[in-house]
C-alpha positions in Angstrom: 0.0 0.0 0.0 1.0 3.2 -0.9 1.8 6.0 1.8 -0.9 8.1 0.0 -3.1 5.4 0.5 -2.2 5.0 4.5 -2.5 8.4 5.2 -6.0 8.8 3.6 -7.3 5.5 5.1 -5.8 6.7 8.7 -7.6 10.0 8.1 -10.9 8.2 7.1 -10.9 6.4 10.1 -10.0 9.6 12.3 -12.7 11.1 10.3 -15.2 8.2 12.0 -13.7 8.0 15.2 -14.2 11.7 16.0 -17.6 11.9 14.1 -18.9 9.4 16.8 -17.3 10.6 19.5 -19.2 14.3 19.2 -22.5 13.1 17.3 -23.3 9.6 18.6 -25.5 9.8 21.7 -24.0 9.0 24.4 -25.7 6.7 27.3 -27.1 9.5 29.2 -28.6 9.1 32.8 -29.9 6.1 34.3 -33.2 6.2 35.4 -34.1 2.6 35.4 -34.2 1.9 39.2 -35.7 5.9 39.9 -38.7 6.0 43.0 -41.5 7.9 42.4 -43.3 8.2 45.9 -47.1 9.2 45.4 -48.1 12.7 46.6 -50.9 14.4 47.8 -51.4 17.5 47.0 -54.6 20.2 47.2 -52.8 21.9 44.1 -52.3 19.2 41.6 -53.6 15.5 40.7 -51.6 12.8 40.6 -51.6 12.6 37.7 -50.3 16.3 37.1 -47.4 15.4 39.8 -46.7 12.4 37.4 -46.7 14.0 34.5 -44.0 16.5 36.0 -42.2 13.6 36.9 -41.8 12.0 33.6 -41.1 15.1 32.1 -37.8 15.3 34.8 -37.2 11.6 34.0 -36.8 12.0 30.5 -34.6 15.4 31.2 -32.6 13.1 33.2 -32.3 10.5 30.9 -31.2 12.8 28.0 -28.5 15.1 30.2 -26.7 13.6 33.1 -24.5 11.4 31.3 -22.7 9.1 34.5 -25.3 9.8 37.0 -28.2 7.7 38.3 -30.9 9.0 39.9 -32.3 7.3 43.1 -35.6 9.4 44.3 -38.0 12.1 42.7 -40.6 13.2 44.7 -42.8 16.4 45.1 -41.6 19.2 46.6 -45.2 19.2 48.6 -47.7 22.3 48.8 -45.6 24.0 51.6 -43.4 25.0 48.3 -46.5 26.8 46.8 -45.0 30.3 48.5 -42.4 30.3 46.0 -44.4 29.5 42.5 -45.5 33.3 42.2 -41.8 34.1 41.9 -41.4 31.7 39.1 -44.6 32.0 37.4 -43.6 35.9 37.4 -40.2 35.3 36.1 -40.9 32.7 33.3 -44.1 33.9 32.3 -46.3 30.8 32.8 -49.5 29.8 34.5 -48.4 26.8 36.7 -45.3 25.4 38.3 -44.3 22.7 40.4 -41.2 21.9 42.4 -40.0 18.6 42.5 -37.3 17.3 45.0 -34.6 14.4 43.7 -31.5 12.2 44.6 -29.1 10.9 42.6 -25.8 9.5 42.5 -22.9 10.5 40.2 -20.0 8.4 38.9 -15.8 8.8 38.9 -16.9 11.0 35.5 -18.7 13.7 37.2 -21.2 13.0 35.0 -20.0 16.2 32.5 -17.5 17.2 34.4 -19.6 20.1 36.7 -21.2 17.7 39.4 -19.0 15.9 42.6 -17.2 12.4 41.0 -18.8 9.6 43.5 -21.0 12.0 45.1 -25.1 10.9 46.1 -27.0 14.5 45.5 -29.4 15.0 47.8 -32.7 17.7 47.7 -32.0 18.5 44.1 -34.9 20.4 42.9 -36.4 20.8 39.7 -38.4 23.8 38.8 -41.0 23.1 35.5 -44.1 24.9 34.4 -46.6 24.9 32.1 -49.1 27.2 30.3 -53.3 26.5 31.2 -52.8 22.9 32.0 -50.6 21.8 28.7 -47.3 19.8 29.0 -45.2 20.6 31.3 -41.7 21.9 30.5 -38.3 21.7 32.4 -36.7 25.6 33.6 -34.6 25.2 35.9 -32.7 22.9 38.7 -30.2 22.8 40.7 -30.0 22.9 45.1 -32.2 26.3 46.3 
């Protein structure tokens, strides 16, 4: 073979390699073994509070690469004092807090979270326009 030839096969297969590396998806967060307590609540249904939750789960699933998460629960009424705020801020009708654990690998999941660390009262802010779909905004430890 020709060094012309190696070269252009070596950068074919760079070429690949790299093209999988960035556009492939990767495995993103485990959510197989996730609790979901029920709630009560004298704001939403369950199923509202469940449709919150698999929006979170999915959200999960999709952006914490190396983390697993443990527990998601509702935030409970008492957390009603702050959803005036938010529904100010993002301009919506409703929004619901939702509380979580999760564990995170050696990786740091991408590199901002604690390697081998078990978060604890994450929360998870979503809302949602006259009952339609809810819609992740923010999370992160209040």
């Amino acid at each position: 073979m020709k060094k012309t030839a190696k070269i252009g096969l070596f950068a074919a297969l760079l070429c690949a390699v790299l093209t999988a590396l960035f556009f492939y998806p990767r495995g993103g967060g485990n959510v197989e073994t996730v609790v979901i307590p029920p709630a009560e609540s004298d704001i939403y249904t369950e199923k509202d509070i469940r449709a919150a939750a698999d929006t979170v789960v999915q959200y999960f699933k999709e952006g914490f690469d190396g983390c697993t998460l443990k527990e998601l629960r509702y935030a409970g009424d008492e957390a009603a004092g702050q959803f005036a705020e938010w529904e100010e801020q993002y301009e919506i009708d409703e929004v619901i807090v939702l509380m979580s654990t999760f564990d995170v690998d050696a990786s740091g999941g991408d590199g901002s979270l604690n390697p081998n660390y078990t978060y604890k009262n994450w929360g998870w802010v979503l809302g949602r326009n006259a009952g339609g779909e809810w819609k992740h905004l923010t999370y992160g430890y209040g």
